[in-house]
C-alpha positions in Angstrom: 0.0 0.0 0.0 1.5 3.5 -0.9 1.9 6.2 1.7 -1.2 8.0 -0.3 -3.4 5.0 0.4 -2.9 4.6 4.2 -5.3 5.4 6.2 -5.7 9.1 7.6 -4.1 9.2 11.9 -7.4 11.2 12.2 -9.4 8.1 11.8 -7.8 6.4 15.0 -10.1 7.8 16.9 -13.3 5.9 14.8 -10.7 2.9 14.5 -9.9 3.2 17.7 -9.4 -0.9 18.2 -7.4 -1.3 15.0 -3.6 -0.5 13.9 -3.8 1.9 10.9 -1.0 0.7 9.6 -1.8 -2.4 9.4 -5.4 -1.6 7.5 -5.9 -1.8 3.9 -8.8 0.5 2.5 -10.0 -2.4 0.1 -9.7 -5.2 2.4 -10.9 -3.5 5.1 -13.6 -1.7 3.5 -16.3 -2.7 5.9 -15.3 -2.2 8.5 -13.9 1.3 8.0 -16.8 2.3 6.6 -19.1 0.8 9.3 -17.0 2.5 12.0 -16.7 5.9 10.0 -20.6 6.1 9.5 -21.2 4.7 12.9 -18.6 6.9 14.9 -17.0 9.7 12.7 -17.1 13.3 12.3 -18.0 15.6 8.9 -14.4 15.8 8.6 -14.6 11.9 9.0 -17.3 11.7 6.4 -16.0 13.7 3.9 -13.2 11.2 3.6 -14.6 8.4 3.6 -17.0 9.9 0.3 -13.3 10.8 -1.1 -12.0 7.5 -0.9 -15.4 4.9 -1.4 -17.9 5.5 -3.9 -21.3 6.1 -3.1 -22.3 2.1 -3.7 -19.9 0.4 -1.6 -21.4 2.5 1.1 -24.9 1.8 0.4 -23.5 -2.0 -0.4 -22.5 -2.3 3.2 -25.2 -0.7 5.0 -28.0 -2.4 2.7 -26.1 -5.9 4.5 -25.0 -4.7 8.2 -22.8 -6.7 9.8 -24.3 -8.1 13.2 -24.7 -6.1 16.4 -22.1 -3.4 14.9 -24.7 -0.5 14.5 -26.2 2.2 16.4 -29.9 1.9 16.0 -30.3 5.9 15.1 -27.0 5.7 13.0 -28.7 3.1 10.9 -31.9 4.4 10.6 -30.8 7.7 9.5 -28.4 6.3 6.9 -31.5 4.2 5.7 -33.1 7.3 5.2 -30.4 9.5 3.3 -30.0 6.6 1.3 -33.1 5.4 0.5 -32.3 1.9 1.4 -34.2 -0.9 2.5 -33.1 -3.3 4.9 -35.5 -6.1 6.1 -36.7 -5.6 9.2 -35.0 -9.2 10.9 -31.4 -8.2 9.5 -31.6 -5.0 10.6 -33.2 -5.7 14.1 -29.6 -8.6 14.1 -27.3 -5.6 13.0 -28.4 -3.2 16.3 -26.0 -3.3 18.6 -27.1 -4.2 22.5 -25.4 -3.5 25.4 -28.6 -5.1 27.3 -29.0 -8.2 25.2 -31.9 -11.1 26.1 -31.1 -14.9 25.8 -34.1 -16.4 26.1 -32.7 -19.8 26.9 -31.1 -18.0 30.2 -34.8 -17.0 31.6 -36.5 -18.2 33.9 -39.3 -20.4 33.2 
């Protein structure tokens, strides 16, 4: 990967679990742009729209990865986007920090 390819120091704090340097933008273009539209800032934004086109963004919110988005995030980016995601993917991609197992209740 050339220097111009690397990813920006900004983004360490979105990416704050990863080593930049070891992250390639193709290879690693979910998850950057999950945690970008998840966690970044319009300075954050605005890169990420430099460096993806617009359909590999709608690509990877149309199929969300599980329990990796904010509820509000997703909904509004659903809306700007004018994507539809069905409703038991979507419900699997919300992250929960207050998560049920109904095979833990009690009967």
């Amino acid at each position: 990967m050339s220097k111009a390819e690397r990813i920006p120091k900004f983004l360490q704090s979105v990416l704050w679990s990863y080593n930049l340097n070891e992250m390639d933008l193709e290879e690693d273009k979910e998850t950057i742009i999950t945690e970008v539209l998840n966690y970044g800032s319009w300075e954050d934004l605005k890169w990420l729209y430099s460096v993806y086109a617009e359909r590999d963004i709608k690509e990877i919110i149309s199929h969300p990865r599980k329990g990796l988005w904010f509820e509000r995030v997703l909904n509004f980016w659903e809306k700007m986007l004018n994507i539809r995601i069905p409703k038991k993917i979507r419900r699997q991609s919300i992250f929960n920090i207050n998560p049920t197992f109904p095979s833990l209740r009690r009967q």
